[in-house]
C-alpha positions as CSV (number, residue, x, y, z in Angstrom):
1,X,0.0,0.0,0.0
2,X,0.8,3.7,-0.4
3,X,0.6,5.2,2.9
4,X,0.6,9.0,4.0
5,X,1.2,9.8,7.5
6,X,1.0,13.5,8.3
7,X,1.6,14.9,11.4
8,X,3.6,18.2,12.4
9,X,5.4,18.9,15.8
10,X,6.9,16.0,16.2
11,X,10.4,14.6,16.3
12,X,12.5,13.2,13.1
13,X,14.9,11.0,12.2
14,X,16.7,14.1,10.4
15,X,16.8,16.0,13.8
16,X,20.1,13.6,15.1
17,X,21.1,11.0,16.2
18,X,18.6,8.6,19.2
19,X,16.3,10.8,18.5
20,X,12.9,10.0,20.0
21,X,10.2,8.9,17.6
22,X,6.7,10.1,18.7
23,X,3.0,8.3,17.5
24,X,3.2,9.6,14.2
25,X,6.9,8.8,13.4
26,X,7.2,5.5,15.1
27,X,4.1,4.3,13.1
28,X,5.7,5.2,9.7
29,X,8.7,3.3,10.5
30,X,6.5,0.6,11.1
31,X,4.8,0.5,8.1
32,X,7.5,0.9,6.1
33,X,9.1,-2.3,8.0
34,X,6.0,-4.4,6.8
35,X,6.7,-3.2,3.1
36,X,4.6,-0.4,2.3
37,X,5.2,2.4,1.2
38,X,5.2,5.5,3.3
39,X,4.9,9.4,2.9
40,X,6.2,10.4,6.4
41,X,4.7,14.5,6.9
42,X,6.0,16.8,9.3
43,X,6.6,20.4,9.9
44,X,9.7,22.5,8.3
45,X,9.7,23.5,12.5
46,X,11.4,21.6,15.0
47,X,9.1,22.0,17.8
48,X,11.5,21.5,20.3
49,X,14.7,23.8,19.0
50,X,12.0,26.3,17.5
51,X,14.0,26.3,15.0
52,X,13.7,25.5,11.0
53,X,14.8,22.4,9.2
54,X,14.6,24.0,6.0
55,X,13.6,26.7,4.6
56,X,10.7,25.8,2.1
57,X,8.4,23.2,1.6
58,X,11.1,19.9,0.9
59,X,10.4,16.5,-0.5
60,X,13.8,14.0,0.5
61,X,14.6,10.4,1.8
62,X,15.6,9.0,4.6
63,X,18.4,7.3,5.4
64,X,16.0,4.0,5.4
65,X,14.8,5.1,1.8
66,X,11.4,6.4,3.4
67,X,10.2,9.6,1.8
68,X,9.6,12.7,3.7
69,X,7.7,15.8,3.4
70,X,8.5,18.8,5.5
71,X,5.3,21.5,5.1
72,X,7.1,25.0,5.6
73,X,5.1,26.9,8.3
74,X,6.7,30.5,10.0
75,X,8.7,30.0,12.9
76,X,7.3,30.8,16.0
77,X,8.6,31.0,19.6
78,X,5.3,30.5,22.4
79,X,2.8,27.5,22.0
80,X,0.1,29.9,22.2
81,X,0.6,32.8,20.3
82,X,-0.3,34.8,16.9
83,X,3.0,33.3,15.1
84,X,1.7,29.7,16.5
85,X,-1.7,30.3,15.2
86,X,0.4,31.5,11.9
87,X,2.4,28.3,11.4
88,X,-0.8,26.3,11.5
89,X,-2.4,28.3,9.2
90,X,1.1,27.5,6.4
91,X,1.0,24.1,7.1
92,X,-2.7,23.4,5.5
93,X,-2.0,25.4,2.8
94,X,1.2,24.1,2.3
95,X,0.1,20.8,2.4
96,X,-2.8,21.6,-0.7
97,X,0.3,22.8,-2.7
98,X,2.5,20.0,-2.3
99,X,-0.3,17.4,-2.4
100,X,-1.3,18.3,-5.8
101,X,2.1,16.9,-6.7
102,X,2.5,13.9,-5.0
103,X,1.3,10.4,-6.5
104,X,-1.9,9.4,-4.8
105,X,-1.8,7.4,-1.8
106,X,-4.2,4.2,-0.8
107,X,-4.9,5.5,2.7
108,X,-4.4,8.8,4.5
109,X,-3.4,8.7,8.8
110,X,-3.7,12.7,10.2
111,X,-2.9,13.9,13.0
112,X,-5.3,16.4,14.7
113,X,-4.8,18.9,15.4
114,X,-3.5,21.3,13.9
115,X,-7.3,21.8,12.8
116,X,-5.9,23.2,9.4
117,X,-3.8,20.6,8.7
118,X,-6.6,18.0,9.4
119,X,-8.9,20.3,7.3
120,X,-6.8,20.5,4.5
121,X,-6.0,16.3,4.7
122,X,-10.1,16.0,4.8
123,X,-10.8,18.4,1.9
124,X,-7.9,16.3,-0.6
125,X,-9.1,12.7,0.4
126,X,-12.9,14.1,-0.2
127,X,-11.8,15.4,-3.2
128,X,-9.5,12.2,-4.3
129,X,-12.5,9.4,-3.1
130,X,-9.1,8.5,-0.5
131,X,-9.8,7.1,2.7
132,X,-8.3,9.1,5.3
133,X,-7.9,8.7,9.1
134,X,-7.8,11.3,12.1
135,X,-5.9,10.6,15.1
136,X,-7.1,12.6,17.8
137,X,-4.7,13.6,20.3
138,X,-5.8,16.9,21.7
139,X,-9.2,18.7,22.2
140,X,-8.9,21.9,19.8
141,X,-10.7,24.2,20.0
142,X,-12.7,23.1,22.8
143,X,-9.6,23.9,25.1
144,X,-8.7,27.1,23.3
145,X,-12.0,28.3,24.3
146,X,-11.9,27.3,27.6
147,X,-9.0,29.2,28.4
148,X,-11.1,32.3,28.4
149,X,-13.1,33.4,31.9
150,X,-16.0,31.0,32.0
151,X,-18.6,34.3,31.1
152,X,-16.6,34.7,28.2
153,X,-16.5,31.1,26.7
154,X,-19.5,31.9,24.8
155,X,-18.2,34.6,22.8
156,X,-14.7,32.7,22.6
157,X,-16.5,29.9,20.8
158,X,-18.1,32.6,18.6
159,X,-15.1,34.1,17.7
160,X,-13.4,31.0,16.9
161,X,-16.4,29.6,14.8
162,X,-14.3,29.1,11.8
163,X,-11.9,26.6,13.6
164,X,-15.1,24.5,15.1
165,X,-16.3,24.6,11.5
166,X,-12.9,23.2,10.3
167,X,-12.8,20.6,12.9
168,X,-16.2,19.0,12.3
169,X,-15.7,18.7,8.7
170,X,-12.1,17.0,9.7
171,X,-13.9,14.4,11.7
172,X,-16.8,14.4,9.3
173,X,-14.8,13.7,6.6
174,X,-12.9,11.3,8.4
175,X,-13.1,7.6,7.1
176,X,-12.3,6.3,10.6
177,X,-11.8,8.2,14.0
178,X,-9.0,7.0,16.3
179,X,-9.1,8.0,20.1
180,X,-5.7,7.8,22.4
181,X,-8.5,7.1,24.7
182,X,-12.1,6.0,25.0
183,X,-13.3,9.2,26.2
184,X,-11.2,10.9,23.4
185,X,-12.7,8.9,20.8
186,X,-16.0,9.5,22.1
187,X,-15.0,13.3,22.1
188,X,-14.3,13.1,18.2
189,X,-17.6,11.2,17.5
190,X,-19.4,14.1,18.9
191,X,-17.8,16.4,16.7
192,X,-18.6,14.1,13.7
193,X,-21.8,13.8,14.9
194,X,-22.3,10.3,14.9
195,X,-21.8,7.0,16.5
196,X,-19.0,4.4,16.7
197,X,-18.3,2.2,13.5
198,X,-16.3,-0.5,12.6
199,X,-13.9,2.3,11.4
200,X,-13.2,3.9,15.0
201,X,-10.6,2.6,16.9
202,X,-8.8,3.1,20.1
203,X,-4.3,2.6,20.4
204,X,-3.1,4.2,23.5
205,X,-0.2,6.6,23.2
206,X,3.1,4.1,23.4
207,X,7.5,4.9,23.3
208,X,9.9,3.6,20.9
209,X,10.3,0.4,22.0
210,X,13.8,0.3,20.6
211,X,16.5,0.6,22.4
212,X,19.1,2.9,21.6
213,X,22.7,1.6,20.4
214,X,25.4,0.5,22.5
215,X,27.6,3.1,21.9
216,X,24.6,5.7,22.6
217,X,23.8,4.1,25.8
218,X,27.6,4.7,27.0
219,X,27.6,7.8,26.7
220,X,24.5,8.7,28.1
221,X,25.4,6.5,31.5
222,X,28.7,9.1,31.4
223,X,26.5,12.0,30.9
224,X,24.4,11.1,34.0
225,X,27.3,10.2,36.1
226,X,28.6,13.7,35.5
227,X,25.5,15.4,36.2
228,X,25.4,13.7,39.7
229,X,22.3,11.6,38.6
230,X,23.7,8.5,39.9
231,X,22.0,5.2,40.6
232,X,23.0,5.7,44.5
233,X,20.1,9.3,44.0
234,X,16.4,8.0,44.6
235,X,15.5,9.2,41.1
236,X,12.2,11.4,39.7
237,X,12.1,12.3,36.5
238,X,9.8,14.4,33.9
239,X,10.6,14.5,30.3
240,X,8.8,16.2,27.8
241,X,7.9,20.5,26.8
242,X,7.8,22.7,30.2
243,X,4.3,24.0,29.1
244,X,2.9,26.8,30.8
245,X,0.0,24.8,31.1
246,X,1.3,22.3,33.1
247,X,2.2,22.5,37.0
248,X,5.8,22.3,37.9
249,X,5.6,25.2,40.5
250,X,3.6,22.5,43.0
251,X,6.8,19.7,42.2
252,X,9.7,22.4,42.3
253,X,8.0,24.1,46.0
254,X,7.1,20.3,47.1
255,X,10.9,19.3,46.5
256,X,11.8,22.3,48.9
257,X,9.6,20.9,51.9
258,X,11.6,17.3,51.7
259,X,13.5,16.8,55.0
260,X,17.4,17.1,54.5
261,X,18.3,13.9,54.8
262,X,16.4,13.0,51.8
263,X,17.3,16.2,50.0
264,X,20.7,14.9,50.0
265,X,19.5,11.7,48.7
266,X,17.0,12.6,45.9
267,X,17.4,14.3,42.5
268,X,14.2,15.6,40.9
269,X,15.3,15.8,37.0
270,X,13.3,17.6,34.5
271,X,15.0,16.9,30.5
272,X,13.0,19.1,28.4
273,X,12.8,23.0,26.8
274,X,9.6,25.4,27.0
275,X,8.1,28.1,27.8
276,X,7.9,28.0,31.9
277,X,11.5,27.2,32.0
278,X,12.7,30.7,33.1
279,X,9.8,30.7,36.1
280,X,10.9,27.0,36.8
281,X,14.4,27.4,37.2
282,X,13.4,30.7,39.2
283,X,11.2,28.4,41.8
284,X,14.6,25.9,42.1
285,X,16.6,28.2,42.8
286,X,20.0,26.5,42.4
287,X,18.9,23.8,44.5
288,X,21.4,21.0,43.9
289,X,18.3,18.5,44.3
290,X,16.4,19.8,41.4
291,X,18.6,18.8,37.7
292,X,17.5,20.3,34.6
293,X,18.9,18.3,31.8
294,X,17.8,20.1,28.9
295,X,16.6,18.2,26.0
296,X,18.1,15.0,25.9
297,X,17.8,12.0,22.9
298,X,17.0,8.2,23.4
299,X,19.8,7.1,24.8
300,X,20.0,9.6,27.7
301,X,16.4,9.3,28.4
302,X,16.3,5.4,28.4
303,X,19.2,5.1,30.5
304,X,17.9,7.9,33.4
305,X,14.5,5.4,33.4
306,X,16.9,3.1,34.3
307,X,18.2,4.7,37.1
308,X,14.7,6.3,38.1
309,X,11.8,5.0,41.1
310,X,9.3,7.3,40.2
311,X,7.7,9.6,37.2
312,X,6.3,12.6,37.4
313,X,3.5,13.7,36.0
314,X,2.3,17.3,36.8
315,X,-0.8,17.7,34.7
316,X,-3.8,20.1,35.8
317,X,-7.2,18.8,35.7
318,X,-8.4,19.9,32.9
319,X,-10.4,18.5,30.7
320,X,-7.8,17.2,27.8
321,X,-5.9,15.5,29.8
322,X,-8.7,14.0,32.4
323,X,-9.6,12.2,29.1
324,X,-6.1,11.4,28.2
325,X,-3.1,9.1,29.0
326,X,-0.5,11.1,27.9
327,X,2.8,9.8,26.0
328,X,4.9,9.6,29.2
329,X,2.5,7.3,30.7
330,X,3.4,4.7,28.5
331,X,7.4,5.4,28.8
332,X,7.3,5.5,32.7
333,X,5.7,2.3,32.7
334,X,7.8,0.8,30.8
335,X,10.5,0.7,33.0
336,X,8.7,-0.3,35.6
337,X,8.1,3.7,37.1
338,X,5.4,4.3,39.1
339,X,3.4,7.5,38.5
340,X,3.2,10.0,40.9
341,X,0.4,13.0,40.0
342,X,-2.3,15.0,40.7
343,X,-3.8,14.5,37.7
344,X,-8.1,13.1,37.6
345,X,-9.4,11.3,35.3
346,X,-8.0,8.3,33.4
347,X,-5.2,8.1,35.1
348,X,-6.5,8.8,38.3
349,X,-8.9,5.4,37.6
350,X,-5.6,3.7,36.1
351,X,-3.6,4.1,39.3
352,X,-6.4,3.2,41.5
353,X,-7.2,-0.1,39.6
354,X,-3.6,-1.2,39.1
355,X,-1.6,0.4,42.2
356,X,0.5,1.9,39.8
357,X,1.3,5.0,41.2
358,X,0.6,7.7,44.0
359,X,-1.5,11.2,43.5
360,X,-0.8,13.9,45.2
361,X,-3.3,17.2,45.9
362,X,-3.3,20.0,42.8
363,X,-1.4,23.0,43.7
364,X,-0.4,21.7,46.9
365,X,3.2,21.3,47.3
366,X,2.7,19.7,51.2
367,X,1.2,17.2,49.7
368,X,3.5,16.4,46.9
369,X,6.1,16.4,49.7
370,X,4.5,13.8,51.5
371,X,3.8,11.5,48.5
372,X,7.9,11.6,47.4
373,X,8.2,10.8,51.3
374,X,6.1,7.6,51.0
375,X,7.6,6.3,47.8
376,X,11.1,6.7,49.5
377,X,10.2,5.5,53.1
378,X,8.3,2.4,52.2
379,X,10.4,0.9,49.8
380,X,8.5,-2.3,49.4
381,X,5.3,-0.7,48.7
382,X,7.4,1.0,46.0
383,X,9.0,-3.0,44.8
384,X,5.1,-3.9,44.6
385,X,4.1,-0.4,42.5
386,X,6.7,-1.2,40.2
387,X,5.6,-4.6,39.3
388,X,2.4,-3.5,39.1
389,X,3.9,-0.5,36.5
390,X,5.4,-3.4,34.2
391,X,2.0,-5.6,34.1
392,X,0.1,-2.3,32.9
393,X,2.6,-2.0,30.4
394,X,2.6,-5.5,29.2
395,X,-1.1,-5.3,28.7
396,X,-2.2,-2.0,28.0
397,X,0.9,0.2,26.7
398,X,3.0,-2.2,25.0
399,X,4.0,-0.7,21.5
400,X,4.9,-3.7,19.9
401,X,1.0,-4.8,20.1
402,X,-0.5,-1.4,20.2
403,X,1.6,-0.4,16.2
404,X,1.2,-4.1,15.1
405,X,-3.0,-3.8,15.6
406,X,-2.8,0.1,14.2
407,X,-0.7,-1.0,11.5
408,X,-3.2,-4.1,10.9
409,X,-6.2,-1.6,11.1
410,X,-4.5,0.8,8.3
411,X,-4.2,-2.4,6.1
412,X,-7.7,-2.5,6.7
413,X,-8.3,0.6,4.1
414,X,-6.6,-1.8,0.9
415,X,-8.4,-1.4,-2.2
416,X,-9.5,-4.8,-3.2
């Protein structure tokens, strides 16, 4: 089959060496392993760097012989801002310009959002009688709109009509619906306004289940040595973007309340770039227990998992990521990490079933305190959470079975 996968933000092989595949990337390699042939689509952005891989639209190969698209977009600096809103806007219309050159594929998988993207991907497979598939892995606009003061959503929504149009046709259009989640499928069937078919599917968020090369690996186990993040440390970790939406403030002040003892002991390290870096590092203050590592690639990132007891994951409430389980979940499990958050919802559910994981109180750092203090203090409560972590894995989050089903539901789509 001829396969597109289009997706923008994420990670790609051209960005280095170990780098770390996300959803869209690791399932093109995957495809391309079973023999078809793959389009891989991202942004001319590096989401990360903020920086540009090129400087137009550019059509190349990989060093596997996989094709790639990069849709030019303007560079842009915040998440949310006019320039972001901007790049969104060049990557549809980039994508209708470079389409129209491209031989047809068999089966379109998208992304969503960006809405325009999605939009633009709908209105070429409508147009082309291709089937085409949305991956839904975030709620626009619904949480663009709920930003805004609650007396205010209303004209929010109005203002932002054209995006809600977009988005319904996107799912509309959409030949089958895939949720990262039940409750996030179920969120894009509302927009499409219609009920579940044999199309719609659920595959959970899931890591590169590759590991790294040898040489790789060595040199990461040096870089941690040097950075004092030592196997002797007990070990929390958060990788990923330091959103502005997310709350480190409550882990960073938490960290702070630890007794010395186990100050001495722990190292709290967050590998990553974003926007609340400068107010994070602010809140740390030096602190030698607090490590941030910057950005760091596959190697690095699978050998501090290694090292680590616990992950962190500092997600408010809101609705998005009630619904969710977000990428790290799957990576922290994986290595047998249990989960400590404050985060409702799935994942609230998750750690209450399986006893994967502590939670913690929202915006109280007290109370993150004490939950570090009873992972550390009860260490065979922590032995049992981490076996716990590896079953959930093996069941629910292994990526093996969860890209060998999606890949076998894609094959699905062949034109007799």
């Amino acid at each position: 089959m001829r396969i597109w996968i289009v997706t923008v933000g994420e990670p790609s092989p051209v960005d280095g060496v170990a780098v770390r595949l996300h959803r869209a990337g690791l399932l093109s390699r995957y495809m391309h392993q079973r023999g078809h042939e793959v389009v891989s689509f991202n942004g001319t952005i590096e989401h990360s760097a903020r920086r540009q891989r090129f400087e137009e639209t550019t059509v190349t190969k990989g060093d596997d012989g996989m094709a790639q698209v990069f849709l030019h977009g303007r560079i842009y600096q915040r998440n949310i801002s006019p320039a972001r809103i901007g790049n969104n806007r060049d990557v549809g219309k980039s994508f209708t310009a470079v389409s129209a050159k491209l031989e047809k594929p068999d089966v379109i998988v998208c992304s969503y959002p960006p809405i325009e993207l999605a939009y633009a991907v709908s209105k070429y497979a409508k147009a082309n009688n291709i089937p085409y598939v949305l991956d839904l892995r975030d709620m626009w606009p619904d949480i663009i709109a709920d930003v805004a003061p609650k007396l205010l959503r209303p004209l929010a929504r109005l203002a932002m009509f054209r995006w809600f149009s977009q988005a319904r046709t996107a799912s509309r259009l959409a030949t089958g619906l895939v949720g990262i989640s039940r409750p996030f499928l179920d969120w894009g069937l509302g927009m499409a306004k219609r009920k579940a078919g044999v199309n719609d599917r659920v595959f959970h968020l899931a890591n590169d289940p590759d590991a790294a090369a040898p040489d790789e690996l060595a040199k990461a186990e040096a870089f941690w040595d040097a950075a004092g993040v030592t196997p002797d440390k007990f070990i929390l970790l958060f990788s990923g973007m330091y959103s502005a939406r997310h709350d480190f403030e409550t882990v960073i002040n938490g960290a702070h309340l630890l007794p010395d003892d186990l100050k001495a002991n722990i190292r709290i390290v967050f590998c990553g770039k974003g926007e609340a870096e400068e107010k994070m590092k602010a809140a740390a203050n030096s602190a030698p227990y607090i490590v941030f590592a910057g950005w760091r690639n596959l190697a690095d990132i699978q050998t501090l998992c290694k090292r680590a007891k616990g992950g962190l994951l500092p997600y408010p409430s809101t609705q998005d990521f009630m619904i969710s389980y977000p990428n790290k979940v799957g990576e922290y499990l994986s290595a047998g990490l249990p989960i400590i958050t404050s985060l409702k919802g799935e994942i609230t559910k998750l750690i209450g079933d399986e006893n994967c994981g502590v939670l913690y109180t929202e915006g109280d750092a007290k109370s993150f305190a004490n939950a570090v203090m009873q992972l550390i203090r009860t260490p065979d409560s922590l032995k049992v959470m981490s076996n716990a972590a590896f079953g959930v894995y093996a069941r629910a989050f292994n990526p093996k079975q969860i890209y060998a089903d999606y890949a076998a539901y894609i094959e699905g789509f062949r034109k007799s």
